[in-house]
C-alpha positions in Angstrom: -45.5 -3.7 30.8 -43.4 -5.5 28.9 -45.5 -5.1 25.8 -45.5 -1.5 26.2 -41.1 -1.3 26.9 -41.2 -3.2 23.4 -43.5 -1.1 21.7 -41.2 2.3 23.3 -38.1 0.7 22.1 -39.2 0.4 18.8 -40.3 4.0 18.5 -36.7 5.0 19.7 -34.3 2.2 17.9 -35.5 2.4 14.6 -35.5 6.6 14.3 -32.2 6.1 16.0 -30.5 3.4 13.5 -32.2 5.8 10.6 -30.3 9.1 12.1 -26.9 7.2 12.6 -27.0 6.2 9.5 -27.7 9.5 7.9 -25.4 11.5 10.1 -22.6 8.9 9.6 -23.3 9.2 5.5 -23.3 13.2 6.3 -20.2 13.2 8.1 -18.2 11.4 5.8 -19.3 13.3 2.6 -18.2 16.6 4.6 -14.8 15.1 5.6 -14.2 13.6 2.1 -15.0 17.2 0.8 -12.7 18.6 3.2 -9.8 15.9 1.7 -10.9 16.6 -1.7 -7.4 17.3 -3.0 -6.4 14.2 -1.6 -9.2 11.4 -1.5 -9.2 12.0 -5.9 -6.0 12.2 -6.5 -4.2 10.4 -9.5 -3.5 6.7 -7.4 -6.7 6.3 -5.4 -8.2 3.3 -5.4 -12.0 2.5 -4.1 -10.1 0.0 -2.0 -8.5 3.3 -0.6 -11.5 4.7 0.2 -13.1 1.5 1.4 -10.1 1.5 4.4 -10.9 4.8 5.0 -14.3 4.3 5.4 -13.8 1.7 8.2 -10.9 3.4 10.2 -13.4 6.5 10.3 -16.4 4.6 11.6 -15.6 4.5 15.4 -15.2 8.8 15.2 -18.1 8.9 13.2 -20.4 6.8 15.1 -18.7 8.6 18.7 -20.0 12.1 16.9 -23.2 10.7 15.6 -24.8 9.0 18.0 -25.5 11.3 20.9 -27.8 13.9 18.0 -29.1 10.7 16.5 -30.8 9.8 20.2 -31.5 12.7 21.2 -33.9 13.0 17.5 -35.1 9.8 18.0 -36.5 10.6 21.4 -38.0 14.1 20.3 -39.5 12.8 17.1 -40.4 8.9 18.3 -41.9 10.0 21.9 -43.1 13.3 20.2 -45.1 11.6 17.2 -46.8 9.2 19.9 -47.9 12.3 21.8 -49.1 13.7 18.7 -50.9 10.6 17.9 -53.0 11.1 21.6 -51.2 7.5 22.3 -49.4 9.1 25.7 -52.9 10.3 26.6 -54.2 7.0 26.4 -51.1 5.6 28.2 -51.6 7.9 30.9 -55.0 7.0 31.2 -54.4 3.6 31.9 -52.2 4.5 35.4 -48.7 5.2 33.6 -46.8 7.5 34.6 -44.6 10.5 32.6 -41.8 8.8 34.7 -42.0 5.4 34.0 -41.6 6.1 29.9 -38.2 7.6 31.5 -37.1 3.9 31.5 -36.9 2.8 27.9 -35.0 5.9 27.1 -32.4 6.0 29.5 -32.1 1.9 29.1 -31.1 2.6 25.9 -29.2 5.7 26.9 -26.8 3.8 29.4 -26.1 1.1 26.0 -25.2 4.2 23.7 -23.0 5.4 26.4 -21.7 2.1 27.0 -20.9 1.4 23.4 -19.7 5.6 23.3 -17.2 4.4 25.7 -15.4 1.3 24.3 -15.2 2.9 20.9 -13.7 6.1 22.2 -11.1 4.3 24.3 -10.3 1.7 21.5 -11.5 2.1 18.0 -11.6 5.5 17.8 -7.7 5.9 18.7 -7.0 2.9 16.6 -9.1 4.2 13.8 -7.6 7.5 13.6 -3.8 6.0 14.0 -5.2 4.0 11.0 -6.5 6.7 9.0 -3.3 9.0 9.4 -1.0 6.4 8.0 -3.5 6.1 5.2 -3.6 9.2 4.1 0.0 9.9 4.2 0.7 6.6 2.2 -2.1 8.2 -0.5 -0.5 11.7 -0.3 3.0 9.9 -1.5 1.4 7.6 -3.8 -0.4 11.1 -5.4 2.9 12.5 -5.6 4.5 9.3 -7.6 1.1 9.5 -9.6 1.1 13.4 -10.4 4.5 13.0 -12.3 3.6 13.2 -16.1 5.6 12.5 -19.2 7.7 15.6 -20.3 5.8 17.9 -17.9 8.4 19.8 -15.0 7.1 18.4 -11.6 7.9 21.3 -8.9 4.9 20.3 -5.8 8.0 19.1 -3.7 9.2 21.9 -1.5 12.8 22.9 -3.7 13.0 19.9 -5.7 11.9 20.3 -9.6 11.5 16.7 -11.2 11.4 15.8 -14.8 10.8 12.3 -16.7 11.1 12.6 -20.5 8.9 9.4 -20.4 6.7 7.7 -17.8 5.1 4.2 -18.0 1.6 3.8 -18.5 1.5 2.8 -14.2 3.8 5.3 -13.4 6.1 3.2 -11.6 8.9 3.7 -14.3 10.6 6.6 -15.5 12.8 7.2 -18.5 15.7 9.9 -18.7 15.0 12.0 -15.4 16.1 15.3 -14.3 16.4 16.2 -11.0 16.8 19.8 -9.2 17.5 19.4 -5.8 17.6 23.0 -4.2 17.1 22.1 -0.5 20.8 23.6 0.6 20.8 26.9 -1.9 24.4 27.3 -1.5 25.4 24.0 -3.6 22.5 23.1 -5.5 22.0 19.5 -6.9 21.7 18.5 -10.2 20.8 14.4 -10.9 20.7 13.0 -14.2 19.9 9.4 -14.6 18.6 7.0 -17.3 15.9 5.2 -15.1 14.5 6.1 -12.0 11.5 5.2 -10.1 9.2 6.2 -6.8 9.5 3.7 -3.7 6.8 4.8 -1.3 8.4 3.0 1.9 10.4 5.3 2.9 9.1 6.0 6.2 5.7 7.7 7.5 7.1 11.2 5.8 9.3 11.2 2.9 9.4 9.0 -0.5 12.3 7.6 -1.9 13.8 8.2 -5.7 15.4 5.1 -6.9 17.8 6.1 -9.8 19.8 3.7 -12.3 23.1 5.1 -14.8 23.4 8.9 -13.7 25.1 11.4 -12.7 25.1 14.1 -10.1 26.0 17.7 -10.4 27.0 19.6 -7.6 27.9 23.7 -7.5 29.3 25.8 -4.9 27.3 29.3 -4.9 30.2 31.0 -2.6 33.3 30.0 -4.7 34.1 28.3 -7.7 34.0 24.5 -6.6 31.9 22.0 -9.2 31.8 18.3 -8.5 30.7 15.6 -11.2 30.0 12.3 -9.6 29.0 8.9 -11.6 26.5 6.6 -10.1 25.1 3.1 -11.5 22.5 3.2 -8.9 21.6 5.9 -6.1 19.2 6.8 -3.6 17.8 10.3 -3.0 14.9 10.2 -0.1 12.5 13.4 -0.1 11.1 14.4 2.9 7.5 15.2 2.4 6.6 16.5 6.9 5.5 19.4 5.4 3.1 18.5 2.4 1.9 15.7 5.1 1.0 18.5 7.6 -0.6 20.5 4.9 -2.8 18.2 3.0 -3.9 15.9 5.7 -6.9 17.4 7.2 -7.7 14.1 9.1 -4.9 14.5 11.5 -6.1 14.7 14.9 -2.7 13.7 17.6 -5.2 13.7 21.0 -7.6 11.2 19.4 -5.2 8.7 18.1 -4.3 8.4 21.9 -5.3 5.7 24.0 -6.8 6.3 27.5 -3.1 4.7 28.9 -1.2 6.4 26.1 -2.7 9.9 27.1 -2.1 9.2 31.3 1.1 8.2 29.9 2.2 11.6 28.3 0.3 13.5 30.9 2.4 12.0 33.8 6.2 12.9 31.6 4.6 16.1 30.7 4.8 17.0 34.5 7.5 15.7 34.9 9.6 18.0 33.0 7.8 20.7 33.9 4.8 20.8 31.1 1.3 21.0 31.2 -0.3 17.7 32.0 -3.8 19.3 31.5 -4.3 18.8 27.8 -4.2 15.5 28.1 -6.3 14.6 31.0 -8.9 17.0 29.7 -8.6 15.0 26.2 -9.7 11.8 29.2 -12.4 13.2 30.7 -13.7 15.1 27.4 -14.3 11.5 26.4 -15.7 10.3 29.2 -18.2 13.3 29.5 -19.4 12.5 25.7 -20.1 9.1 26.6 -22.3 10.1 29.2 -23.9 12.4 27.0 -27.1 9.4 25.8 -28.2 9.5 30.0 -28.5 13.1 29.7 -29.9 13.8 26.5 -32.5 10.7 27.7 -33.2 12.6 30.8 -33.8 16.1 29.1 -35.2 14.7 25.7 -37.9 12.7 27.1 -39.7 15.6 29.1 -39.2 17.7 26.6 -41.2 15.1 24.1 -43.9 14.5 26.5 -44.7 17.9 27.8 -44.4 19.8 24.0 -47.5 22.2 23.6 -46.4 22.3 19.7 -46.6 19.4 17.2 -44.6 18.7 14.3 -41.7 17.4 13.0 -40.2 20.9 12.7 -40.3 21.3 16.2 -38.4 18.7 16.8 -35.5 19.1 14.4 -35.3 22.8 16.3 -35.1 21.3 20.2 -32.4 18.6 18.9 -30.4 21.0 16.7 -30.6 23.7 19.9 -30.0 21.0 22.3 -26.8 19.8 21.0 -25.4 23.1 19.4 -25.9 24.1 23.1 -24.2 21.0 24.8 -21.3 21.4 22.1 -20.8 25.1 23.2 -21.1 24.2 27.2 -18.6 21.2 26.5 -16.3 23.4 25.0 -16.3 26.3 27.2 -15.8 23.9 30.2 -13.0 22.1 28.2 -11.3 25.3 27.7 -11.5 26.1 31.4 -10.0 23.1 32.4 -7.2 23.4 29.9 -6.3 26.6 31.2 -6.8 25.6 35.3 -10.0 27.4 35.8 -11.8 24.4 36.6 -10.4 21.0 37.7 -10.3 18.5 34.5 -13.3 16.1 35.8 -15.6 18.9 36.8 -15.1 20.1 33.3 -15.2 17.3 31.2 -18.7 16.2 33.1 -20.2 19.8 33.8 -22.4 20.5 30.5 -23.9 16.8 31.4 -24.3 17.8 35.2 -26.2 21.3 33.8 -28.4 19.1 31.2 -29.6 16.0 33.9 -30.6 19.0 35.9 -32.4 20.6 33.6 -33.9 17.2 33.0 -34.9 16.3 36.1 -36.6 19.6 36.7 -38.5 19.5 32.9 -39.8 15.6 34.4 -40.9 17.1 37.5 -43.0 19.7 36.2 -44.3 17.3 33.6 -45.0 14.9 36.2 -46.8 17.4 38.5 -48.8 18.4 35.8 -50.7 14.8 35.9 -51.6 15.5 31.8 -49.0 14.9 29.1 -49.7 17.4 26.6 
């Protein structure tokens, strides 16, 4: 027997390390084309994309690794029933049941594993990636500013720099329009200025040396002229943020506490709590996900009339288009109070471990794997 456990395990583990790595290669190069504007901009660096990278991997591997089982079991159990090898298996006294084992050992690990990066790197991951992004965004904007060209990407603010340095951390002769209060516009004139990106999660800070500032007074006749040797002007950038970064995601970058946490003042002043517990148990349902795509996917492998690999890519990509779409539903449900949060967060895995357990009755009953 324990021959035959290694010999299932290395049918499953090594499709499934294959299919992670895929899907997590595929999910990336679909979230960096979604960031496109962002992840090229002028002051990336591969170390940049190196961080981002590693903060991503908990998501990635949380999204990746339910499909990448679930193909492993459908293509590794499928090729050895394809191969006759179950057949020969069964002719030797075991049982569709007691191949159950392997998969659902390695079911309970995923969802082990589903389960501490979901509660802990995921949230710290995604914290990780926002601040990221937003410190690229800023650096982009410091980067985008070109030698004699009119800079106008900042919501009401128009910034010119007869010369940049070759870095772009220097600027010569600068122009600023500052139209943020259109009933006294601001007009800055300095010799030197420069970008300081620490200016807090949102804005960017203008750092200018020998200038002047022009104010003017739309509704009367007012006009102030104030001399500086060296001022401060810090542009808010919230909006732009919101905008361009598409890797935002607030319920994620919450830890299991965090998210009880702002469940429990939500009630208290009279919010909606449910959000945020259904966020919880959405988490906890996913990582259960590996026992019940084990429980369906093996059955389904052994008791296939059709061969092929096609086959199998079709039962995985209905299998978990369908789980997605029950998950969802059932989230929504429990968002709105239909359903009570941990009935929803577990039902689509409640539907598919029945559905599993009747599929390895009726392959069982049949005494033949096909």
């Amino acid at each position: 027997m324990k021959l035959l456990a290694r010999y299932l395990l290395k049918e499953l583990i090594v499709p499934l390390v294959v299919w992670v790595a895929f899907l997590f290669l595929l999910l990336f190069v679909m979230q960096f084309l979604r960031g496109t504007d962002v992840l090229l901009g002028s002051a990336v660096t591969l170390g940049d994309i190196g961080r981002l990278i590693l903060y991503l991997s908990p998501h990635f591997l949380v999204m990746a690794l339910p499909i990448a089982f679930l193909l492993a079991i459908l293509l590794g159990l499928g090729r050895l029933n394809e191969d006759r090898e179950l057949t020969a298996l069964q002719a030797l006294g075991i049982s569709p049941a007691q191949l159950l084992a392997g998969p659902l050992a390695i079911g309970a690990l995923l969802g082990g594993l589903m389960l501490l990066l979901s509660f802990t790197g995921e949230p710290w991951g995604l914290t990780a990636v926002r601040d990221l992004v937003n410190d690229v965004i800023k650096k982009n904007v410091a980067g985008d500013v070109k030698s004699g060209v009119f800079y106008e990407d900042l919501s009401d603010l128009t910034l010119y720099a007869e010369r940049v340095s070759r870095q772009g951390e220097q600027w010569t002769h600068v122009l600023l329009h500052d139209d943020r209060e259109p009933s006294s516009p601001l007009l800055v004139l300095a010799q030197t200025g420069r970008v300081n990106t620490n200016g807090g999660e949102e804005a960017l800070r203008l750092e200018l040396k020998d200038g002047e500032v022009h104010r003017a007074n739309r509704t009367t006749t007012d006009y102030s002229l104030l001399r500086f040797e060296q001022g401060e002007i810090s542009v808010g950038l919230g909006g732009s943020l919101n905008r361009k970064n598409r890797f935002r995601s607030p319920k994620e970058e919450m830890t299991p506490g965090e998210l009880l946490q702002v469940a429990e003042e939500a009630e208290k002043s009279g919010g909606d709590p449910r959000p945020f517990l259904m966020s919880l148990h959405s988490r906890l349902g996913n990582a259960v996900a590996p026992l019940s795509f084990a429980l369906l996917g093996t059955p389904l492998a052994l008791g296939r009339r059709q061969s092929g690999r096609a086959w199998g890519y079709l039962l995985t990509l209905s299998g978990y288009v369908l789980f997605y779409l029950l998950s969802r539903g059932f989230e929504n449900l429990g968002n709105q109070g239909k359903l009570p949060v941990l009935l929803a967060g577990q039902l689509a895995n409640v539907i598919f471990i029945a559905l599993g357990v009747f599929a390895m009755w009726r392959v069982s009953r049949s005494g033949t794997v096909r």
